[in-house]
N, C-alpha and C positions, 0 to 999 in steps of 0.2 A: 209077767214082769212088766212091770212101767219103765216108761221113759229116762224119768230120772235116776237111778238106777238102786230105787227102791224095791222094794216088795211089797203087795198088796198086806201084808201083815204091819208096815212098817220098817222090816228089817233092809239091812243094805246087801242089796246082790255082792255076790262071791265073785271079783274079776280076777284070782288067780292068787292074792296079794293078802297079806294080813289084814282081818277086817278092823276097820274102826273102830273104838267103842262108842256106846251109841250117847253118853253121855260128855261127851267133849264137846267143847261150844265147835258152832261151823268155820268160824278164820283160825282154830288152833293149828291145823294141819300147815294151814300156808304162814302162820306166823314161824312155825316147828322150821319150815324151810329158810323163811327169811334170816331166824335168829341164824339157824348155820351158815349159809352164804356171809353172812355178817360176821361172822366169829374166823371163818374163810380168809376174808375181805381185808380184817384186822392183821392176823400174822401176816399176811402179805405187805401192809404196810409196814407193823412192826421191824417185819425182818429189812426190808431195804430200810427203813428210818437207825436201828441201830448200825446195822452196816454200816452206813454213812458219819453216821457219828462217830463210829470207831475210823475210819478215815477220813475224819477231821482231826481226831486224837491222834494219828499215826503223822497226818501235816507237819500240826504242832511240836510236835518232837523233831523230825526232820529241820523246821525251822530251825528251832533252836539250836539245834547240831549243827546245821551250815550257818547259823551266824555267827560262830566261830572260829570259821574256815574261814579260806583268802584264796588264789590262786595258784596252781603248785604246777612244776617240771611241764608236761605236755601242755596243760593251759598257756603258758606263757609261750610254748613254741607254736600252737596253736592262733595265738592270740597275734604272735610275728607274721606268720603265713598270710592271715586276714588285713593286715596292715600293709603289705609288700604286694600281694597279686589280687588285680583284678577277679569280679566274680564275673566268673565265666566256667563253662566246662572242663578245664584244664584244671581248674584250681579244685572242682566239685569234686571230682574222679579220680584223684589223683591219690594214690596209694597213702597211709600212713601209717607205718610199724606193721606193715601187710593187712589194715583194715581197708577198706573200701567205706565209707561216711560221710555220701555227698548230703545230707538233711545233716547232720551235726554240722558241717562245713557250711552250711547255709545258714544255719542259726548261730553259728559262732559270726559269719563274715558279720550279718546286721548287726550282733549285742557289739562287735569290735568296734563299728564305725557309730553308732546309737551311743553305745554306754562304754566307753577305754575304761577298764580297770576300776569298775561298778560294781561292786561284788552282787550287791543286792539283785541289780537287774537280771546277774547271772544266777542268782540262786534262785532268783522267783518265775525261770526256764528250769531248773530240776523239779520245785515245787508242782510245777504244773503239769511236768510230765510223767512222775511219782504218782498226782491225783490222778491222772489218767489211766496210769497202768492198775490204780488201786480198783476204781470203778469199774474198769475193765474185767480185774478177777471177779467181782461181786457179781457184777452181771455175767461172767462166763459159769461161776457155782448157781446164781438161780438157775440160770438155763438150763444147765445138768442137773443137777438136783431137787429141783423146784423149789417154791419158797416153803422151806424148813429151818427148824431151828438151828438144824446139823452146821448147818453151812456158815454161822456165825464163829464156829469154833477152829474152820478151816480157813475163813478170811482172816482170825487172829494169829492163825499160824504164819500165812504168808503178811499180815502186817508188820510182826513182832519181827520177822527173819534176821536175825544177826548178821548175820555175815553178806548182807545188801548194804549197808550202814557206812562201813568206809570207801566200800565204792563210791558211796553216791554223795559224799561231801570233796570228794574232790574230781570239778567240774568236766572235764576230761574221759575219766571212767563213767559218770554220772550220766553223761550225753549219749556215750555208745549204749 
């Protein structure tokens, strides 16, 4: 047996493995691999690139749903709280309807004294924290599932959710 792992006849030594045929040019093998990494490579992108687009698509609908909305019951007592007390830890911590919600109280107190009665400003704090919970599921189903197609059918299920919808156009539910 030679070096290269010929045989004196020609033939290609037996290393365990299906042999070659002997009439395949010599980069087919490594192209065979590339095209798959590449085909690999692709759904990996595919799947996060539709994902994302389908939560851009899930945005635009939320948008549109809270541009119709205004601020309702808790917002506006909310929105009193932030106008009356200092931000301090008394105001953070401080119980509401038995929540605890010192980061919505934080983000309410700046949009109160930033933006009074802004709808917009408040609605594009749900928008962004909708994107973030959406990206969050995408990237929690690749991580468990790897990137498959499956998982585009399971982000539409939690995109489409119904019954997330009215919560989250009024600003209050939306936050917690």
């Amino acid at each position: 047996q030679q070096l290269d792992g010929q045989q004196p006849d020609g033939q290609a030594a037996d290393a365990g493995g299906p042999e070659e045929p002997t009439n395949r040019p010599p980069g087919q093998r490594h192209f065979r691999e590339w095209l798959s990494r590449r085909y690999v490579r692709s759904i990996i992108i595919l799947s996060v690139v539709i994902g994302l687009l389908m939560i851009a698509a899930q945005l635009a609908y939320r948008w549109w749903a809270l541009s119709g909305s205004w601020f309702y019951f808790d917002d506006l007592a909310f929105i009193s709280r932030a106008q009356n007390q200092p931000l301090d830890t008394s105001y953070l911590f401080e119980s509401y309807g038995g929540h605890l919600m010192p980061g919505a109280f934080w983000v309410i107190w700046w949009l109160t004294h930033w933006f009074p009665f802004e709808w917009t400003a408040w609605a594009l704090v749900l928008i962004g924290l909708q994107a973030l919970a959406s990206v969050g599921m995408l990237r929690l189903l690749l991580s468990c599932f790897g990137h498959r197609k499956a998982i585009l059918g399971l982000l539409a299920g939690y995109l489409a959710m119904a019954s997330t919808l009215p919560a989250f156009i009024w600003f209050a539910a939306g936050i917690n």
